[in-house]
C-alpha positions in Angstrom: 103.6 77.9 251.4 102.4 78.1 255.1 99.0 79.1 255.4 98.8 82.8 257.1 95.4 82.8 257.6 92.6 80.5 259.0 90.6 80.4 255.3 93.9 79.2 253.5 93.7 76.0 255.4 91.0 74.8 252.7 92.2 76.4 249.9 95.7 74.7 250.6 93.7 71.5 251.1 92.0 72.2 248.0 95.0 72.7 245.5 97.3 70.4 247.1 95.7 67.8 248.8 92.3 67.5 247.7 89.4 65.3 249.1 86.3 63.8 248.3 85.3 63.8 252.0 87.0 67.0 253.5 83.5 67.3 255.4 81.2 64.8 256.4 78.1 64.5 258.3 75.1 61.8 258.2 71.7 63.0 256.4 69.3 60.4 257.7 71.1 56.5 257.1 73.8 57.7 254.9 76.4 60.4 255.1 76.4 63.3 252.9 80.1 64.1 252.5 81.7 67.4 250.9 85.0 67.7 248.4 87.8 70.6 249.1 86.1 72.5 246.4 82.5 72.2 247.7 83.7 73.4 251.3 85.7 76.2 249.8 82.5 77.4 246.8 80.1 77.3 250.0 81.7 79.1 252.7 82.6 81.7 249.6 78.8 81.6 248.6 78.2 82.2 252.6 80.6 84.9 252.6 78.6 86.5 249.9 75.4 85.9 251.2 76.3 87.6 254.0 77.8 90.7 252.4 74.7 91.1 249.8 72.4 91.1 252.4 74.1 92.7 255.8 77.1 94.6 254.6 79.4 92.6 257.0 82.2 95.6 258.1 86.0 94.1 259.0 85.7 93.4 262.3 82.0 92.8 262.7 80.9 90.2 265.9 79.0 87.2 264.4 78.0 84.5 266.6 77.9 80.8 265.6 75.8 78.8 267.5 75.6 75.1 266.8 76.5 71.3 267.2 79.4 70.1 264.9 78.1 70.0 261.6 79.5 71.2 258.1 77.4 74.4 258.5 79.6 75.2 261.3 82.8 74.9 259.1 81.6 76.7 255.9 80.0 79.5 258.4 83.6 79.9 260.0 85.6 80.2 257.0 83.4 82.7 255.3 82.9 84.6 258.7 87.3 84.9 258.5 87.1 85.4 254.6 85.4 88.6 255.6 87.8 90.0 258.1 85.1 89.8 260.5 85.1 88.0 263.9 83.3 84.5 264.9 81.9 84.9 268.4 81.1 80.6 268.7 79.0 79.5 271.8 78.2 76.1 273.1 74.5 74.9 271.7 73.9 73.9 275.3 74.3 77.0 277.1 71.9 78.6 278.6 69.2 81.5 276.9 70.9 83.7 280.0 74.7 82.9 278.5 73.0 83.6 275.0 72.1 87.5 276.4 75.7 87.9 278.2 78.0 86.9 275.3 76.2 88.3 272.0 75.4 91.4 274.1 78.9 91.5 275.3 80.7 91.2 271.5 78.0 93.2 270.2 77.1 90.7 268.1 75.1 91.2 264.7 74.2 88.8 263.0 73.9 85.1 264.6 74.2 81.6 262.5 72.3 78.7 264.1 71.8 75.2 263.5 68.5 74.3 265.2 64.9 75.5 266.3 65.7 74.9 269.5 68.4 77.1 269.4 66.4 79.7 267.5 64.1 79.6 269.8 66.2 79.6 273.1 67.9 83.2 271.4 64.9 84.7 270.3 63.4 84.4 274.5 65.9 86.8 275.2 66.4 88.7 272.1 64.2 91.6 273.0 67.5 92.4 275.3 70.2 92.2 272.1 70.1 95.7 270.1 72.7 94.9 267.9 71.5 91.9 267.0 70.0 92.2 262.7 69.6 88.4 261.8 69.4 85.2 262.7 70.3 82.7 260.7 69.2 78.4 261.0 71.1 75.7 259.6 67.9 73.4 259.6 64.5 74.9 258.9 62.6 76.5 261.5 59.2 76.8 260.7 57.1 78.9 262.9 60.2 80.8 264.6 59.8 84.6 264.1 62.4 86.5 263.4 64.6 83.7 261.8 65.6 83.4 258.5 66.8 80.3 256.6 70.7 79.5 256.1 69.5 78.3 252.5 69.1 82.1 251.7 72.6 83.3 252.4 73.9 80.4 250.2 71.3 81.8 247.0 72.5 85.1 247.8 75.7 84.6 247.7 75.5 82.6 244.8 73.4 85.0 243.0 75.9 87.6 244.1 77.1 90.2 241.3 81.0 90.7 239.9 81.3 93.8 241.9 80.5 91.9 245.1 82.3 89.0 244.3 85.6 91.7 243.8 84.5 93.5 247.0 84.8 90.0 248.7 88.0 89.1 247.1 88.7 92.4 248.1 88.3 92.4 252.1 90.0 88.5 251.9 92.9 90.2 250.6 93.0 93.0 253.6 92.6 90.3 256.1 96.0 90.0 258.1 97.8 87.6 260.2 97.1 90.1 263.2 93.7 90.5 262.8 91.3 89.6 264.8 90.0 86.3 264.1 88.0 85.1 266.5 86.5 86.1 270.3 86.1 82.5 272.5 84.1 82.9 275.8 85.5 80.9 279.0 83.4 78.8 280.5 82.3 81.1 283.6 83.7 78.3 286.0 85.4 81.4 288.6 82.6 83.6 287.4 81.6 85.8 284.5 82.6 85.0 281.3 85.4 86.6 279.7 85.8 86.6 275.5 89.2 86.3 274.5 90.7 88.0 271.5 92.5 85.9 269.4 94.1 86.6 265.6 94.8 84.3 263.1 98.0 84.5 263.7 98.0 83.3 267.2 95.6 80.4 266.5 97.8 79.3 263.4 100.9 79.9 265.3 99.4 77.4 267.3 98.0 74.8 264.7 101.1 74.9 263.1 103.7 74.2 265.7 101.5 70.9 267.5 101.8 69.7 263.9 105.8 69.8 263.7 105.8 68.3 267.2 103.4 66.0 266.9 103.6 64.6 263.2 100.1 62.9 262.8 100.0 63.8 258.8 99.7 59.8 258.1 96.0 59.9 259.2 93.2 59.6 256.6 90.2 60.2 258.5 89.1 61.6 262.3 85.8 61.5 263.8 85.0 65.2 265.4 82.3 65.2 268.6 84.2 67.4 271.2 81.8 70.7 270.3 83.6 72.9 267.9 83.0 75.8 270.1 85.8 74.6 272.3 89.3 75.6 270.9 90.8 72.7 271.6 88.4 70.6 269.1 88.5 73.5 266.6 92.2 73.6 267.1 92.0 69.7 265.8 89.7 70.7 262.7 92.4 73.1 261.9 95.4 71.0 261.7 93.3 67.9 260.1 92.6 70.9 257.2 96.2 71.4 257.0 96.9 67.3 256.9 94.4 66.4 254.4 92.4 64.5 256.9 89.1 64.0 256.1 86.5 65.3 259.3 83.9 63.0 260.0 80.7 65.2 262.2 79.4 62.1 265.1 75.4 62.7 265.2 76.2 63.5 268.6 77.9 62.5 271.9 75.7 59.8 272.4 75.9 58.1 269.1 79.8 57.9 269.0 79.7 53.9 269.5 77.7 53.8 266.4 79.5 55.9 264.6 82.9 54.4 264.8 82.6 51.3 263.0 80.9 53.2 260.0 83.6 56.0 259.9 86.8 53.4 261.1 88.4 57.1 262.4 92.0 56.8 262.6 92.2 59.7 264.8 89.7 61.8 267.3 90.2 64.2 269.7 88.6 63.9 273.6 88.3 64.7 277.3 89.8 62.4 279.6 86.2 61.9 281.1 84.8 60.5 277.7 87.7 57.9 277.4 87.2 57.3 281.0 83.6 56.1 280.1 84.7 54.3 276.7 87.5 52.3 279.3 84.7 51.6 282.2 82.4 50.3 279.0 85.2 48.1 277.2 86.2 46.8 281.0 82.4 45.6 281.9 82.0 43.8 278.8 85.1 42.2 279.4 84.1 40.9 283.1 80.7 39.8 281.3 83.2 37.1 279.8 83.4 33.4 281.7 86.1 30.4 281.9 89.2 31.0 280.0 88.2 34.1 278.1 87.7 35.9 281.4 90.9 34.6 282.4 92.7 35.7 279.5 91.1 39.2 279.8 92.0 40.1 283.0 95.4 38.8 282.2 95.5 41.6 279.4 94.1 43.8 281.5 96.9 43.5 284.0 99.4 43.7 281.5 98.0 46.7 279.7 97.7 48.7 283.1 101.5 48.3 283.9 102.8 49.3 280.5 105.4 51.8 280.5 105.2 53.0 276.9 108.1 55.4 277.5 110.7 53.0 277.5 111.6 50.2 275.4 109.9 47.0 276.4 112.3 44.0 276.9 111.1 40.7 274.9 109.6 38.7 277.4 106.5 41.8 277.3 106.7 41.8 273.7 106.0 38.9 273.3 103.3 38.6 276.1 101.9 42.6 274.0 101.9 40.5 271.1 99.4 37.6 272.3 97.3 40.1 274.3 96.9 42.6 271.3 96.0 39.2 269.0 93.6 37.9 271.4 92.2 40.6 273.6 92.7 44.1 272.4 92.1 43.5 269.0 88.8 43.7 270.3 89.6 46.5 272.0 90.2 48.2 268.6 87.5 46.7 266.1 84.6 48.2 268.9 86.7 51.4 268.4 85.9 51.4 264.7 89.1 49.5 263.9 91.3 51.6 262.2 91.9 53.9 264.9 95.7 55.0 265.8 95.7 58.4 267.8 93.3 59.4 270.6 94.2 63.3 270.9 93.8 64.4 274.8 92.7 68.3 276.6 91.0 69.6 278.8 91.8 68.1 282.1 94.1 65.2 283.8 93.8 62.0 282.2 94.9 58.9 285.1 98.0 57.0 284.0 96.2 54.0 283.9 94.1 55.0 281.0 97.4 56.0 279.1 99.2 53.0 279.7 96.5 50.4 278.8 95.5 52.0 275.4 99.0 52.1 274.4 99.4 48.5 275.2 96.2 48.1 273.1 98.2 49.8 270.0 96.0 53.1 270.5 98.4 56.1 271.1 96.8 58.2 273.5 98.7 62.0 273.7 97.7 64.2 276.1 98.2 67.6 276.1 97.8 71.0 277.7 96.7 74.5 277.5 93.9 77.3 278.1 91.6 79.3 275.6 94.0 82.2 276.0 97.2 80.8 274.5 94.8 79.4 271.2 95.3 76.6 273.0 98.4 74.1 273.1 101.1 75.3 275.4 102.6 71.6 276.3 101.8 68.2 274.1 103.8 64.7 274.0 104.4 63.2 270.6 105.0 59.5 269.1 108.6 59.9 269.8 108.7 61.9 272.9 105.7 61.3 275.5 106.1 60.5 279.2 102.9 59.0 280.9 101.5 61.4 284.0 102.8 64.1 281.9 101.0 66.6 279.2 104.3 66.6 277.3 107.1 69.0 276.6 106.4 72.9 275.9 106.0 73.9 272.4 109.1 75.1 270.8 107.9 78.2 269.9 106.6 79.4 273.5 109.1 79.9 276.7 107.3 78.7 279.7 108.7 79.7 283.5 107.6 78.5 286.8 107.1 80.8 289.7 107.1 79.8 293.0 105.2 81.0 296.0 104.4 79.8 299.4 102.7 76.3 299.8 104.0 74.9 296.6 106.1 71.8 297.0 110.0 71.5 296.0 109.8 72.7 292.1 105.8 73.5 291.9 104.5 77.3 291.0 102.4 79.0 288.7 103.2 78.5 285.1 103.9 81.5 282.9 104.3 81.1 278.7 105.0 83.8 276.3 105.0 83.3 272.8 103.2 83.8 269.4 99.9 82.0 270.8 99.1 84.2 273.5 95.9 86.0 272.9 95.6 89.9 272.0 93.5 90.7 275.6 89.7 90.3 276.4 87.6 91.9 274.9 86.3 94.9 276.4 88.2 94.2 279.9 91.4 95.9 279.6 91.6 94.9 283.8 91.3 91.7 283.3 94.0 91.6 280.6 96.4 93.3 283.0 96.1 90.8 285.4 96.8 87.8 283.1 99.3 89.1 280.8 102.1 91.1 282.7 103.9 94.2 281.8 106.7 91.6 280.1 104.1 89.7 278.0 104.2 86.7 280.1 100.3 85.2 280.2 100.0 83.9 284.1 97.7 80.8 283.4 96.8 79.9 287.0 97.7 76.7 286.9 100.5 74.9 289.1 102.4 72.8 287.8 106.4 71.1 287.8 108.8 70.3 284.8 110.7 67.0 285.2 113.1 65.7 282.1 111.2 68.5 280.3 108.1 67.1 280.4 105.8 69.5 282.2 103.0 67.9 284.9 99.6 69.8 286.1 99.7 69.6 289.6 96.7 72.1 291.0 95.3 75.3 290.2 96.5 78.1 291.8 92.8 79.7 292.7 91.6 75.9 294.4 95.0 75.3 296.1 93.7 76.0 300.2 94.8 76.4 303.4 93.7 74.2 306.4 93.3 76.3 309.7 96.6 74.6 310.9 98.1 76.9 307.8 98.7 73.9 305.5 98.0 74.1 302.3 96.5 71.9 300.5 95.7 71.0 296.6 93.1 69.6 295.9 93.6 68.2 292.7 96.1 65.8 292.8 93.8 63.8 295.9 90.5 64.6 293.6 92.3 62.2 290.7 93.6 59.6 292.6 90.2 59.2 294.2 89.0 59.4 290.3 91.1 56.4 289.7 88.7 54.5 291.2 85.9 52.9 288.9 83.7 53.6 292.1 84.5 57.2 291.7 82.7 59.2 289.2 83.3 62.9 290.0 84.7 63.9 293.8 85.9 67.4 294.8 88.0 68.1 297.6 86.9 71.1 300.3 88.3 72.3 304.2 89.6 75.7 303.4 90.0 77.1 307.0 88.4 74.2 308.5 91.1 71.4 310.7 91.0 68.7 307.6 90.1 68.3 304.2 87.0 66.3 303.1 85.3 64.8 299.9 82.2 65.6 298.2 81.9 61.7 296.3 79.4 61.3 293.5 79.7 57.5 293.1 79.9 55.5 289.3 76.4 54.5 289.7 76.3 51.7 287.3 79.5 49.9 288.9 78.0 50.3 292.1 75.2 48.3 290.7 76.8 45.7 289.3 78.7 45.1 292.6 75.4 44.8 294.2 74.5 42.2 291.5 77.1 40.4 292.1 76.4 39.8 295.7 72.3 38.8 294.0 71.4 42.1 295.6 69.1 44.7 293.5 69.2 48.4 294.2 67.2 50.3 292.1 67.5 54.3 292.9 70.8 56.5 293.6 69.6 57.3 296.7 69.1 54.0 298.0 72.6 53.5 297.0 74.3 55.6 299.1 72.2 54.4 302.0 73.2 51.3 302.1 76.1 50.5 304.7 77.9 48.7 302.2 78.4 51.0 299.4 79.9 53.7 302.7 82.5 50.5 302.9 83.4 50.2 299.6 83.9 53.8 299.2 85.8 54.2 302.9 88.3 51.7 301.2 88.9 53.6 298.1 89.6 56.6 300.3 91.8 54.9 302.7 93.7 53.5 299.7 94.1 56.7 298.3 95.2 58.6 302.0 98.5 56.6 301.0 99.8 58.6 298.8 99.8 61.7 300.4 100.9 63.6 303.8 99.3 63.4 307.0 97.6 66.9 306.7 96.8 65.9 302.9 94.3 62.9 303.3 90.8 62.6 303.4 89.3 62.6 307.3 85.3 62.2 306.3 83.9 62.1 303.2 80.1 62.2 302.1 78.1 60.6 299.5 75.6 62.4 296.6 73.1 60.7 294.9 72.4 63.2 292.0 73.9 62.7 288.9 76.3 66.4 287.5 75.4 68.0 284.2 76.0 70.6 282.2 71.9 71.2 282.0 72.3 71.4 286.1 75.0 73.7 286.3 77.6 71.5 287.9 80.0 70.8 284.9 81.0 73.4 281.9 80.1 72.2 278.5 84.0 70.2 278.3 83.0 68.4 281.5 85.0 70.3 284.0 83.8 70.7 287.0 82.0 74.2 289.0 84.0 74.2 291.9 82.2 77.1 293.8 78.6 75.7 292.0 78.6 72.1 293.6 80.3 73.9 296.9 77.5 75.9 297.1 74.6 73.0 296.5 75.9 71.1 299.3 76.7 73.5 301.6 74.7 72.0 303.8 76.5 68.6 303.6 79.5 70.3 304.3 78.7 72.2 306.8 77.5 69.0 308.5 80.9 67.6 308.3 82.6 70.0 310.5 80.0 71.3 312.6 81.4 70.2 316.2 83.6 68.3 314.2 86.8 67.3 316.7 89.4 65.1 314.2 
């Protein structure tokens, strides 16, 4: 039987495909993994815990605040167990996003995994009324007002029969069209806005990428995308439903050690993290001398003119089979090995990167969608995927394409309506009416253009501009070209009402470096860097290059050069890596302003 609800995921796991490592996270030098049955006792004992001691009501806001960890899974299940609603925030936020959100949702109890999270809540939680207890995974001594997560588990396990009914109770009241859980966007066009979304719309969701995408063959995954974004939570869901075993990183920075001692076959990612595991695998490979070098590069070549949607005559098979043998074996073995799938969201992935992991036996499939449709609208598959693209809609969603002024032949806005469209936001009834129409079709404010059935991203609609000759121009499509050089490391494009767009070019520091070693040169700082007249060169070519490819009114006239790096801790990026737009507009202002100040091109 299909699962109905999020909690039945484990207990499905449990009694049909059980696991010795359903959970797994490393304790010191070793990892301390979880069985089905652990994972479902404890998030039932925190489900308890948190009924003995706060009277959770149906429908209750409690926030989950933490890295990935098994903590986070048990407190999710038990959170849905009890009809109530997980409100689950990004551990790197800010104390100021901590107010907004569990003020917003009214949040009342909070579950945390460390004391610096503890202590970045309790600064502001003189503001949060609602707010009885907070919870921490690890122990927190010397935090006030913070209770140990140890205690809900004792309490729940100490829990009398008449609780224990009352809990089997309120499971069996929980719906499909409840509410499950309330996800807050990123705040990247301003303030955040939680969105409402049931268990059946998440599910819905789940369950449908799995028919499409048939990955139930894979044993184990390795989970560091935070679990506060839907699209990684998305992926513990459906790795639940396989009988995949989820294997917690330490953290973003220890994935390379983590992959040869978990030999994932499958993980989930951002195109900018692959982009940095590529740029890695490429300058070890140009480390190499003599023949190896030259057999490198040859794979190298090979692997960046795949086509991998199209049968591949024998003469490449046979040149796939000595570059896999000699060359990207390697690839795979630093990879951990074992690993077949590399699942792809959040923003564009370059071509390149798709073609030359395919050719190294890694299927990368990239995919599409927002918080608001829970998340997949559009995914390729093993048997249908088509490079450039995020694959073809779900079968369960209708998708149209509306087009307005300054869209090219076949480009609009793309509208879905289906099962995985969220309830509304919460508490912004306004806001809802603008993105869901009248018809129930969710307006996602992206642009984009279906070919063969395979949908493409093209721009979104709220950074498409107008120059003050009245051409428009998006500036995503030139942003990832420029991205496609290992020069470039984050670019955005800007000249609304001004005669010609320009770029905003933070360089890939550590290739620029290299280049400069190369030539027996030393440059120490960033801001020496982009001094220098050579690095200007460089970087005038890869825009030139890249004017190619697009109209005359389209290409890059000036461009200018920043020497510090963008963070999430600095405001520039959200916590999945996308960039503020109107943030790192606003810090250079200055810089741009400079550009077209008695500007005459």
């Amino acid at each position: 039987m299909r699962p109905t609800r999020l909690f039945d995921l484990i207990e499905r796991q449990a009694a049909a495909l059980p696991l010795d490592d359903a959970l797994a996270a490393k304790v010191g030098d070793s990892w301390r993994r979880y069985s089905s049955q652990e994972v479902v006792d404890t998030a039932r004992n925190v489900g308890l815990g948190l009924l003995t001691r706060h009277q959770i009501a149906k429908g209750e806001r409690i926030a989950l605040i933490s890295m990935n960890r098994p903590e986070w899974v048990f407190s999710d299940i038990a959170i849905a167990q009890l009809g109530a609603v997980s409100v689950p925030l990004y551990p790197s936020a800010t104390a100021k996003d901590y107010a907004y959100i569990l003020g917003h949702s009214e949040a009342t109890v909070a579950l945390v995994s460390t004391t610096e999270i503890a202590q970045k809540l309790n600064s502001v939680r003189g503001s949060l009324p609602n707010l009885k207890a907070v919870y921490t995974f690890d122990t927190a001594p010397g935090i006030t007002d913070t209770m140990p997560f140890s205690e809900l588990l004792t309490a729940g396990q100490n829990a009398t029969p008449e609780l224990a009914a009352a809990l089997q109770a309120r499971r069996d009241s929980v719906t499909p069209q409840d509410l499950a859980s309330i996800i807050y966007t990123s705040g990247t066009t301003g303030t955040p806005k939680g969105v409402m979304l049931s268990h059946q719309n998440i599910l819905s969701n789940v369950l449908t990428v799995l028919d499409v995408v048939n990955i139930n063959h894979l044993k184990r995954a390795l989970s560091f995308l935070p679990l506060s974004h839907v699209f990684e939570r998305l992926a513990c869901y459906a790795y639940q439903y396989m009988g995949t075993s989820i294997y917690f990183a330490e953290s973003v920075e220890t994935i390379v050690k983590n992959l040869p001692e978990v030999k994932p076959h499958v993980m989930a990612t951002v195109p900018r993290l692959l982009e940095k595991v590529y740029e890695a695998i490429v300058n070890k490979g140009h480390e190499l001398t003599g023949f190896k070098r030259v057999l490198f590069d040859w794979s190298l070549k090979l692997g960046l003119t795949y086509d991998p949607d199209h049968p591949a005559d024998l003469k490449t098979k046979l040149q796939l089979a000595v570059a896999r043998k000699l060359v990207f074996s390697k690839w795979k073995a630093a990879l951990g090995g074992e690993l077949d799938v590399i699942l792809i969201g959040g923003s564009a992935l370059q071509p390149r990167l798709a073609r030359v992991f395919w050719a190294a036996g890694i299927q990368v499939l990239e995919g599409y969608g927002l918080t608001e449709t829970s998340p997949v609208i559009a995914f390729n598959s093993f048997t249908e995927h088509r490079v450039g693209s995020v694959g073809k809609p779900l079968p369960n969603l209708q998708l149209k394409i509306i087009q307005e002024e300054g869209y090219r032949a076949g480009e609009g806005e793309i509208l879905v309506k289906g099962p995985s469209v969220m309830i509304g936001y919460f508490k912004n009834p306004e806001a809802t009416a603008q993105a869901v129409d009248a018809d129930g079709w969710f307006h996602t404010g992206d642009i984009g253009v279906l070919d063969d059935g395979y949908l493409r991203i093209t721009d979104r609609k709220k950074e498409i501009f107008k120059t003050s000759g009245g051409k428009y121009i998006a500036p995503l499509a030139i942003e990832n070209k420029l991205r496609e050089s290992p020069l470039v490391a984050q670019v955005i494009v800007v000249g609304e009402n001004q005669k010609f767009p320009s770029a905003i070019i933070l360089p890939e520091f550590d290739n620029l470096r290299k280049w400069y070693a190369a030539q027996g040169k030393t440059v120490t700082s960033n801001a020496e860097l982009i001094a220098l007249p050579e690095t200007n060169a460089l970087l005038k070519e890869v825009v030139e290059n890249s004017n190619v490819n697009f109209g005359q009114w389209e290409k890059i006239k000036q461009f200018r050069l920043v020497s510090d790096e963008w963070s999430i801790a600095g405001g520039e990026l959200t916590p999945k890596l996308s960039i503020k737009r109107k943030v790192v507009i606003n810090k250079y202002k200055d810089l741009i302003d400079g550009i077209y100040s008695g500007s005459k091109s």
